[in-house]
Backbone and ligand atoms as CSV (ligand in chain L), in Angstrom:
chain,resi,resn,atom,element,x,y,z
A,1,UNK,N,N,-65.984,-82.783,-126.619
A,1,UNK,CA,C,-65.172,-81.883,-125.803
A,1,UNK,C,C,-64.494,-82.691,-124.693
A,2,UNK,N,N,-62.938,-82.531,-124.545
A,2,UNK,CA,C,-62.620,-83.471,-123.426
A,2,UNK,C,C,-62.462,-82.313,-122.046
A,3,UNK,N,N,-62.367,-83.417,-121.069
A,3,UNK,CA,C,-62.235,-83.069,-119.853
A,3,UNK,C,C,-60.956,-82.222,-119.704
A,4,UNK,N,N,-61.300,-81.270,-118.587
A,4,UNK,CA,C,-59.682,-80.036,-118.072
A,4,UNK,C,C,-58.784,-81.115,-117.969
A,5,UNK,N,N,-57.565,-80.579,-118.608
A,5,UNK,CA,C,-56.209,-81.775,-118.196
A,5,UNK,C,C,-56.165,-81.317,-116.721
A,6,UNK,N,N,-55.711,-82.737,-115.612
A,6,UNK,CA,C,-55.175,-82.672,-114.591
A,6,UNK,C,C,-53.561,-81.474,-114.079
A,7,UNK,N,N,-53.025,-81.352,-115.258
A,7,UNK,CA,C,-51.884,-80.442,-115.539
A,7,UNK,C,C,-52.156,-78.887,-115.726
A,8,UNK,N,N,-53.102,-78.782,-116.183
A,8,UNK,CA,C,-53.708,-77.174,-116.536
A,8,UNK,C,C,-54.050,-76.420,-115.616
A,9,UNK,N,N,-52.982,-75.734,-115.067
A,9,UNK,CA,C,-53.351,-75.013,-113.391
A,9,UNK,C,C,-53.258,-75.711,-112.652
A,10,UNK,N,N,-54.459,-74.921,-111.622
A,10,UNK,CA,C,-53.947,-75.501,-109.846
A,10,UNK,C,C,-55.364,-76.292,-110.113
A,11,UNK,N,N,-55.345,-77.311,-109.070
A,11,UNK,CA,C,-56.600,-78.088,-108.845
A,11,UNK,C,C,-57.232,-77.708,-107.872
A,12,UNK,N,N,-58.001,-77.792,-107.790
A,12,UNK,CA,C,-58.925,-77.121,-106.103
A,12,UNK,C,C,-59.973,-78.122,-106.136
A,13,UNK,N,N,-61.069,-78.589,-105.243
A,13,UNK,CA,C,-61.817,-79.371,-105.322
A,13,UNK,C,C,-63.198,-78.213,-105.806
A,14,UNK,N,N,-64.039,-79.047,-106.334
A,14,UNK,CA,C,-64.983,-79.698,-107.495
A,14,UNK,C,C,-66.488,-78.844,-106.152
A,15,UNK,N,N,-66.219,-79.645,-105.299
A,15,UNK,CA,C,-67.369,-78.992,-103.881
A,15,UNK,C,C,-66.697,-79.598,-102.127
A,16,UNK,N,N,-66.405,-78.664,-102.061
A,16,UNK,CA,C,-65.335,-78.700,-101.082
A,16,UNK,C,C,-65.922,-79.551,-99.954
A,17,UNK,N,N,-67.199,-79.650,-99.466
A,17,UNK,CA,C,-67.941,-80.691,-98.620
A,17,UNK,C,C,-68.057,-81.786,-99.483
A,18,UNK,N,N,-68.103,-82.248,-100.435
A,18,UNK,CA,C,-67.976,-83.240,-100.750
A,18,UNK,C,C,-66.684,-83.801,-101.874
A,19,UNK,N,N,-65.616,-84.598,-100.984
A,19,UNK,CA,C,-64.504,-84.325,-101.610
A,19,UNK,C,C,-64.861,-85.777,-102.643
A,20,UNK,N,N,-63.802,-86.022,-103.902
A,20,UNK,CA,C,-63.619,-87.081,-104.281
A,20,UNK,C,C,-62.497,-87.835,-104.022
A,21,UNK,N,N,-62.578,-89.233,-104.509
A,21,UNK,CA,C,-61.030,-89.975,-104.041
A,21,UNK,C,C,-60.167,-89.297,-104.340
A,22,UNK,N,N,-59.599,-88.454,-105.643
A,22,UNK,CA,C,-58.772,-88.465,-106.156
A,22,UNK,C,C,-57.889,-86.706,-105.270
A,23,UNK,N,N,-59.242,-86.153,-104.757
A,23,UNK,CA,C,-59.379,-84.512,-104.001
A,23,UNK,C,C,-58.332,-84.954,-102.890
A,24,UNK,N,N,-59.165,-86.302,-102.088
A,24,UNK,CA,C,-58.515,-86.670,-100.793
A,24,UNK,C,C,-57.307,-87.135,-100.963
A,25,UNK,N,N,-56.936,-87.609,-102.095
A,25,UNK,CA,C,-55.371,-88.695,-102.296
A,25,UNK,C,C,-54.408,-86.994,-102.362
A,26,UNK,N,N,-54.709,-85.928,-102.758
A,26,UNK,CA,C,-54.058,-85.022,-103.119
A,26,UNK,C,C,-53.838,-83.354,-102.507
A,27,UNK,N,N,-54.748,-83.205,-102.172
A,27,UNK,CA,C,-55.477,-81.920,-100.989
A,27,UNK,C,C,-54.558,-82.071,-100.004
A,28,UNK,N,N,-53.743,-81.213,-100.024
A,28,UNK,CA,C,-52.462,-81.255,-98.806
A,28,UNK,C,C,-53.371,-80.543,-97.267
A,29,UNK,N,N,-52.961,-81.515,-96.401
A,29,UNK,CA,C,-53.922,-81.293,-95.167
A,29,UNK,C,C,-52.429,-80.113,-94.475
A,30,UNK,N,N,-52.997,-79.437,-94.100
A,30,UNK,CA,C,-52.095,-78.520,-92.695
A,30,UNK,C,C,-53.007,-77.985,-91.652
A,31,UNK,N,N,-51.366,-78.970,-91.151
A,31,UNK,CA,C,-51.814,-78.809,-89.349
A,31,UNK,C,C,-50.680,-77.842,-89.190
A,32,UNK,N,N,-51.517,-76.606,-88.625
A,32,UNK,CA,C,-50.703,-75.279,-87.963
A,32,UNK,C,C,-51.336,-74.677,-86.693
A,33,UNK,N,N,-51.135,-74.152,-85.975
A,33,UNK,CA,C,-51.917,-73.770,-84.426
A,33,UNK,C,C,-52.545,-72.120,-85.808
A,34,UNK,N,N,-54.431,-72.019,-85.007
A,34,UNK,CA,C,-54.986,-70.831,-85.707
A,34,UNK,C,C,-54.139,-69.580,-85.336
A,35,UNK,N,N,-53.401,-69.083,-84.402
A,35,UNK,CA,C,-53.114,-68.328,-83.834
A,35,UNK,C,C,-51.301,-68.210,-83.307
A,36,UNK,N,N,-50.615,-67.706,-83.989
A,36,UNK,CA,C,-48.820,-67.512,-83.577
A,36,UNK,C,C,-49.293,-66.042,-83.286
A,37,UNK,N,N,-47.974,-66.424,-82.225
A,37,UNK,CA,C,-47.327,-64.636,-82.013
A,37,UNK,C,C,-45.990,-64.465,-83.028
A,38,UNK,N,N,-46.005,-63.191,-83.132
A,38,UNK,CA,C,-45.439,-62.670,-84.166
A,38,UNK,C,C,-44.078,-62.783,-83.650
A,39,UNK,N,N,-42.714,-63.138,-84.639
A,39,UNK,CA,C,-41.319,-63.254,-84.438
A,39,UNK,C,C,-41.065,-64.717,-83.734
A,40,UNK,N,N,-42.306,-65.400,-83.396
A,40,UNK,CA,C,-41.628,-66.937,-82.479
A,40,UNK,C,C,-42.271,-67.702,-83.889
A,41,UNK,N,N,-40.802,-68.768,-84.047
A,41,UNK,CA,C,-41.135,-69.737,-84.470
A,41,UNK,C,C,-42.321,-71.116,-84.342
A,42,UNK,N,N,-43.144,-71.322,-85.422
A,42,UNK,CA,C,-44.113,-72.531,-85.130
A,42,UNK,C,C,-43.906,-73.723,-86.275
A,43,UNK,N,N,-44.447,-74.892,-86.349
A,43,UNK,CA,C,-44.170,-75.288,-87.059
A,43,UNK,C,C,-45.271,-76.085,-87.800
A,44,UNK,N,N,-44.729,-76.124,-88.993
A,44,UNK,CA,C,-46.201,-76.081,-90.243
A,44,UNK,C,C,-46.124,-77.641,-90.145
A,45,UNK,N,N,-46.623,-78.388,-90.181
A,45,UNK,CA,C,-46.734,-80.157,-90.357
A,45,UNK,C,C,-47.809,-80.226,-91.794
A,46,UNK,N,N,-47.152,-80.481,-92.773
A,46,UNK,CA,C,-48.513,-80.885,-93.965
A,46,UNK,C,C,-47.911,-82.547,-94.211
A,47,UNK,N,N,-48.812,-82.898,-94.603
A,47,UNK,CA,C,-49.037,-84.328,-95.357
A,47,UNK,C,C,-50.101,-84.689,-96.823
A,48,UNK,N,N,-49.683,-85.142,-98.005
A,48,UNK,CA,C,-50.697,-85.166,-98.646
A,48,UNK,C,C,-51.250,-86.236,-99.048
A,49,UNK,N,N,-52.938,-85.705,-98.869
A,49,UNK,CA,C,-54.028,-85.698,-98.874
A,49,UNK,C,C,-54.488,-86.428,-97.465
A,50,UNK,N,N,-56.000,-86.667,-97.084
A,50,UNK,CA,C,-56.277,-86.967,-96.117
A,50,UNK,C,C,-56.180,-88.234,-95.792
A,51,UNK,N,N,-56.199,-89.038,-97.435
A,51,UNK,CA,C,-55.976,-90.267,-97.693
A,51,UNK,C,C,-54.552,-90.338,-98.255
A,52,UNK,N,N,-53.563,-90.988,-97.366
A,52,UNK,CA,C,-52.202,-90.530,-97.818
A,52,UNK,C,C,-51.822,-91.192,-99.489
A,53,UNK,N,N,-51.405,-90.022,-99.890
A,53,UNK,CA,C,-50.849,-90.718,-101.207
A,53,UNK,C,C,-49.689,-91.293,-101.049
A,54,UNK,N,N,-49.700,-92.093,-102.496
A,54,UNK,CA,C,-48.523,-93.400,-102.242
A,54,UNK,C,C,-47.226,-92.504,-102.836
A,55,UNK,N,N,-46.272,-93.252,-102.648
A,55,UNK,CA,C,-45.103,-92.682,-103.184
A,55,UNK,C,C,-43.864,-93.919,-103.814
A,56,UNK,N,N,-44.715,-94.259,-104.609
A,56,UNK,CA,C,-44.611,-95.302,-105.684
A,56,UNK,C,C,-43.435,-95.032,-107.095
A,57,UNK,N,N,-42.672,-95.843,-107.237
A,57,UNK,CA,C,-41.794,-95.398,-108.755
A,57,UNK,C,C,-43.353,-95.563,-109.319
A,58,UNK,N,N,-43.071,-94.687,-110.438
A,58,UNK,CA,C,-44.068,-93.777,-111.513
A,58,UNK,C,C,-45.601,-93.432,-110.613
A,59,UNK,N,N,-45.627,-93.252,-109.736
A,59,UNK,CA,C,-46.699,-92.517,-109.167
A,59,UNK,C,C,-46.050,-92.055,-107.662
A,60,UNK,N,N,-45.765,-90.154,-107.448
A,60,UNK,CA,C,-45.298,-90.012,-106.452
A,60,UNK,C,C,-45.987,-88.537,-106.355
A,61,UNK,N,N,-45.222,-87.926,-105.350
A,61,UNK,CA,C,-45.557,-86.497,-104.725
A,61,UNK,C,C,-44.141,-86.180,-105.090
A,62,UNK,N,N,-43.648,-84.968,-106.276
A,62,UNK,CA,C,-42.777,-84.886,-106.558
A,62,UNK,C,C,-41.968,-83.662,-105.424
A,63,UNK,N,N,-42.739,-82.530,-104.955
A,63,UNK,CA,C,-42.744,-81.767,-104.312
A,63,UNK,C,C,-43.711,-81.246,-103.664
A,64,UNK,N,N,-43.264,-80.091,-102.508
A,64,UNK,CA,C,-44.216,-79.629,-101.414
A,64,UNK,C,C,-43.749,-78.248,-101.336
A,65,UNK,N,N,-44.406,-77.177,-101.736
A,65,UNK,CA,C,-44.141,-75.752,-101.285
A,65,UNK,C,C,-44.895,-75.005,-100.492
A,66,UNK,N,N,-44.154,-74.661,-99.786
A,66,UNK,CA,C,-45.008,-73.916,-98.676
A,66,UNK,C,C,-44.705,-72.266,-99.019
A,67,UNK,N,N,-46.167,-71.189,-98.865
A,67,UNK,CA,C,-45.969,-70.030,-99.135
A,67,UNK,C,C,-46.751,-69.502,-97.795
A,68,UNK,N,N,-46.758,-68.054,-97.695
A,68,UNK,CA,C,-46.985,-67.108,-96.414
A,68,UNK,C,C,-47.584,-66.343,-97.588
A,69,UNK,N,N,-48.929,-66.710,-98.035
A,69,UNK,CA,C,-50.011,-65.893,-98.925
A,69,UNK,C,C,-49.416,-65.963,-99.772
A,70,UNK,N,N,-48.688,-65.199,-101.027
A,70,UNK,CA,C,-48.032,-65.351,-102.207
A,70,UNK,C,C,-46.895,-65.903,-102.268
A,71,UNK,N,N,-45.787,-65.384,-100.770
A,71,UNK,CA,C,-44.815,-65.346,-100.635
A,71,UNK,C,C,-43.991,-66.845,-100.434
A,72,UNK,N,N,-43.577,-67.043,-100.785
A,72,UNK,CA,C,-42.371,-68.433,-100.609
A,72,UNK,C,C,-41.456,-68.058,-99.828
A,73,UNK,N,N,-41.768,-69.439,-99.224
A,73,UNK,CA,C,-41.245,-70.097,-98.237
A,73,UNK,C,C,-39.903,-70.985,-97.826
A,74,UNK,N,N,-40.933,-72.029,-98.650
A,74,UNK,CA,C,-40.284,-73.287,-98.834
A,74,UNK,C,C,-40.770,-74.124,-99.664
A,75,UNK,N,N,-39.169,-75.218,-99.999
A,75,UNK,CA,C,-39.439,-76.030,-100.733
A,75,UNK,C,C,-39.018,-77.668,-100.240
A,76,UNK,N,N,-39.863,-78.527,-100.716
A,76,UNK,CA,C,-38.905,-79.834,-100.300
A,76,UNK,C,C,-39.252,-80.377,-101.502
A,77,UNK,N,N,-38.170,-81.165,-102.144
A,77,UNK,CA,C,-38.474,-82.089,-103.175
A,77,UNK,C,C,-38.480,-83.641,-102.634
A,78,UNK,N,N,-38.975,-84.005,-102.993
A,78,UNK,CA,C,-39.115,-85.981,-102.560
A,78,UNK,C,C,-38.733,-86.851,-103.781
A,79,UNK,N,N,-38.575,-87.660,-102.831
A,79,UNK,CA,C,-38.017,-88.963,-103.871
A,79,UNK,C,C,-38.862,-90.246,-103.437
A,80,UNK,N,N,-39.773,-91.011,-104.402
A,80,UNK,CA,C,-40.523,-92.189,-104.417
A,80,UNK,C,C,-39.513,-93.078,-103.582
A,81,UNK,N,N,-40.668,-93.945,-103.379
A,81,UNK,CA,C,-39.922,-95.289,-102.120
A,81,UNK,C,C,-39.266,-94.914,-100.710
A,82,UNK,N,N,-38.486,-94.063,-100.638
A,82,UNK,CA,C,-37.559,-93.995,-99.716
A,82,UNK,C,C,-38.172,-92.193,-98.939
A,83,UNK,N,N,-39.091,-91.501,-99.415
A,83,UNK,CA,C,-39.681,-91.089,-98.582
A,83,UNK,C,C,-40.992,-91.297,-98.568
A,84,UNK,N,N,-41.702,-90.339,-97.389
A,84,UNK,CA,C,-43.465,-90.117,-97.447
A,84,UNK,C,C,-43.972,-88.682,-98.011
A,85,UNK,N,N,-45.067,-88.892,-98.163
A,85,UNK,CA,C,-45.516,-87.545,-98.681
A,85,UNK,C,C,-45.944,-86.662,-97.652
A,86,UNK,N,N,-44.729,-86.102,-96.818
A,86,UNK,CA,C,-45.341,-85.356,-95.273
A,86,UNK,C,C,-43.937,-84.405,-94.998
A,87,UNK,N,N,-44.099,-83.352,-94.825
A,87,UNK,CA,C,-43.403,-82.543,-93.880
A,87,UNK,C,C,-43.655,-81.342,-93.190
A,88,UNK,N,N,-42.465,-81.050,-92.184
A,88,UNK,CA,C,-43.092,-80.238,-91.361
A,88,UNK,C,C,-42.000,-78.884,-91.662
A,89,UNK,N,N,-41.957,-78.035,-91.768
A,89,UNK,CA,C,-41.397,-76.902,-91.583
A,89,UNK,C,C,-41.699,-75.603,-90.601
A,90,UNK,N,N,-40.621,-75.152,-90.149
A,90,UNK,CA,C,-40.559,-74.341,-89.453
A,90,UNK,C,C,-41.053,-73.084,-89.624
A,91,UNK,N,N,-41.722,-71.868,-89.438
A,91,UNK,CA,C,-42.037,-70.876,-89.967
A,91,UNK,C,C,-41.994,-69.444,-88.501
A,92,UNK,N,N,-41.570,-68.307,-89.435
A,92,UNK,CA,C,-41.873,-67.103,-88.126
A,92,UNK,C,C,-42.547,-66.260,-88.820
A,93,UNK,N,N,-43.815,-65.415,-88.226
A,93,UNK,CA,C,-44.067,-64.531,-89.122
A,93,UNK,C,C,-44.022,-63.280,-88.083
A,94,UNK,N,N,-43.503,-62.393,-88.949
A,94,UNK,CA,C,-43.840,-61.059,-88.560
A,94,UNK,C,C,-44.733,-60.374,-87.932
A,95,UNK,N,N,-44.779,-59.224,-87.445
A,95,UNK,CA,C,-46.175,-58.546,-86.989
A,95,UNK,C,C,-46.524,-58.051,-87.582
A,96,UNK,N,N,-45.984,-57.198,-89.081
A,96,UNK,CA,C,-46.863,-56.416,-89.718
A,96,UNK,C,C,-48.210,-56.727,-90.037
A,97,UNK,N,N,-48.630,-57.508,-89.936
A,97,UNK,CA,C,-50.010,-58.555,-90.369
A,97,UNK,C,C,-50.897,-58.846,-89.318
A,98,UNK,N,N,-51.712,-58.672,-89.120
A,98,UNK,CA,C,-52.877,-59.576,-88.263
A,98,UNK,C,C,-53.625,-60.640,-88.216
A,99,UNK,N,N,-53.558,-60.727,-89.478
A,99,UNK,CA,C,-53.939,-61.870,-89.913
A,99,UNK,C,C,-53.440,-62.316,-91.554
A,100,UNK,N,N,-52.908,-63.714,-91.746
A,100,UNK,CA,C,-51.993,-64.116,-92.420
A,100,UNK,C,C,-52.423,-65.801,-93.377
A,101,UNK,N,N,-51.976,-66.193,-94.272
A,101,UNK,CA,C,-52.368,-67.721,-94.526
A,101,UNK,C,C,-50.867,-68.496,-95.186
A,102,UNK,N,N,-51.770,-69.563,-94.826
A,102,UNK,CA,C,-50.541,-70.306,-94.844
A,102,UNK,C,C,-50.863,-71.286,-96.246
A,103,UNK,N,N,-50.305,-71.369,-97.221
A,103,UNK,CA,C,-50.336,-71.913,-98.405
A,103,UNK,C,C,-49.692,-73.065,-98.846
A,104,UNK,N,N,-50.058,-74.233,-99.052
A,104,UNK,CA,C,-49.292,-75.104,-99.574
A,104,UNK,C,C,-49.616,-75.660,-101.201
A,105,UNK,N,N,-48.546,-76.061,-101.649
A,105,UNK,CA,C,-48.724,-76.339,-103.152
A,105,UNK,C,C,-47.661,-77.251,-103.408
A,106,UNK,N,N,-48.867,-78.821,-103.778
A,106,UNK,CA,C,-47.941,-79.491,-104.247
A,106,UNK,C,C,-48.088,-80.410,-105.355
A,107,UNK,N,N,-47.048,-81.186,-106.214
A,107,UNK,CA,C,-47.180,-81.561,-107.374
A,107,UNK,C,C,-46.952,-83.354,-107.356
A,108,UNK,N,N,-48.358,-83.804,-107.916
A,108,UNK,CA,C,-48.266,-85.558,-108.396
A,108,UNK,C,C,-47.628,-85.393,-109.469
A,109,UNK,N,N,-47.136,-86.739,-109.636
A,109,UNK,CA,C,-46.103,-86.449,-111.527
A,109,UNK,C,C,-47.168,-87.233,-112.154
A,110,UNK,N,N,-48.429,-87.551,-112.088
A,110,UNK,CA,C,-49.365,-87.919,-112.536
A,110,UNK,C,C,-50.723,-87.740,-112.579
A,111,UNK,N,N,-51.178,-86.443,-111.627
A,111,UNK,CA,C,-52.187,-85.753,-110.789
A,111,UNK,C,C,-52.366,-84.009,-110.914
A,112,UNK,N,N,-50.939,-83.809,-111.372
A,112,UNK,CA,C,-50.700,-82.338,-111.008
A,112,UNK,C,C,-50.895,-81.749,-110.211
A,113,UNK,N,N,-50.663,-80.441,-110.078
A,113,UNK,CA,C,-50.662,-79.889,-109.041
A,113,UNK,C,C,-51.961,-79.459,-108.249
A,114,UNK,N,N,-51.801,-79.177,-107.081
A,114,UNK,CA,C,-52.710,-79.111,-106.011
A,114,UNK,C,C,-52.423,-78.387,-104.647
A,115,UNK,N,N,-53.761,-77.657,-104.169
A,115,UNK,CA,C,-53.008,-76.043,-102.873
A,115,UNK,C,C,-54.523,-76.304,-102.128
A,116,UNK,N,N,-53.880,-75.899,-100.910
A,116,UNK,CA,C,-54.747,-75.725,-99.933
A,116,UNK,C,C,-54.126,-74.500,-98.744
A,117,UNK,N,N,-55.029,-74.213,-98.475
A,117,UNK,CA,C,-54.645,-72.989,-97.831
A,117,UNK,C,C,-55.307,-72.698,-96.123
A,118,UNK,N,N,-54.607,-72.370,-95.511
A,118,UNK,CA,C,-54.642,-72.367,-94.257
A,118,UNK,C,C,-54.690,-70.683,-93.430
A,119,UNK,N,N,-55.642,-70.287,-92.778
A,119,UNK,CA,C,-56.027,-68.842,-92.583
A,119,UNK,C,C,-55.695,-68.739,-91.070
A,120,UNK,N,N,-54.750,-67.981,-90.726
A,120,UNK,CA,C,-53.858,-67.837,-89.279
A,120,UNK,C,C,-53.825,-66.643,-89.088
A,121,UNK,N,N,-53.902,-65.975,-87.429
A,121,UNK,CA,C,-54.087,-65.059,-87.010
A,121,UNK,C,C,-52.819,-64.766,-86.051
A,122,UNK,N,N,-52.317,-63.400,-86.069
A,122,UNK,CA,C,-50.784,-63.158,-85.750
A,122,UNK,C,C,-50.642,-62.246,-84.623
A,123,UNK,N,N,-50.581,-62.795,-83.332
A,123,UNK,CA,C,-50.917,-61.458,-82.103
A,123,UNK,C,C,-49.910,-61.213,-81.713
A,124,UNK,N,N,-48.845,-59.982,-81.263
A,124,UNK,CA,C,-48.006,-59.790,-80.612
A,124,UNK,C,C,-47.263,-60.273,-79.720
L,1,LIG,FE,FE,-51.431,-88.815,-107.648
């Protein structure tokens, strides 16, 4: 029986306290403040993994999407060599919500894809 392809779905880590190399090269970290007020802009800063991945011809971070729980956001696509695997985007959220997450999902062209998710609270 072989192993789950790296391509088959989303990846999530294996035991979340104990990550592996390959969790850390890929596990998009976000830095967001726990707490926005609703209608002011903040801004999302992700980078991936904790151990930055390279962005190498034939090994890169092809893209970075950022979602508001299901909802999309944003997108950035990258290009090997000439960028890093990091950005920051701007975000406002609404008040209908009290509490809200912040989702990122992004794709190795050799790793597949990979999300981490970020749990934010929305006060007036
Ligand atoms: Fe990779």
């Amino acid at each position: 029986m072989s192993e789950k392809s790296l391509f088959c779905g989303m990846n999530k880590p294996a035991d979340p306290g104990n990550l592996t190399e390959t969790e850390k090269k890929h596990i998009p970290v976000i830095d967001c403040p726990d707490t926005v007020k609703a209608g002011e802009p903040f801004e999302v800063a992700i980078k991936v993994g904790e151990i930055p991945h390279v962005m190498q011809e034939g090994h890169s971070i092809q893209w970075i999407e950022v979602f508001s729980g299901e909802s999309f956001l944003a997108r950035v696509d990258l290009t090997p060599v000439f960028t890093t695997a990091e950005v920051t985007v701007t975000v406002v959220k609404s008040g209908k919500h009290r509490a809200s997450s912040i989702r990122v999902v992004e794709r190795c062209n050799l790793h597949g894809q990979w999300e981490a998710v970020k749990q934010i609270n929305i006060s007036e």
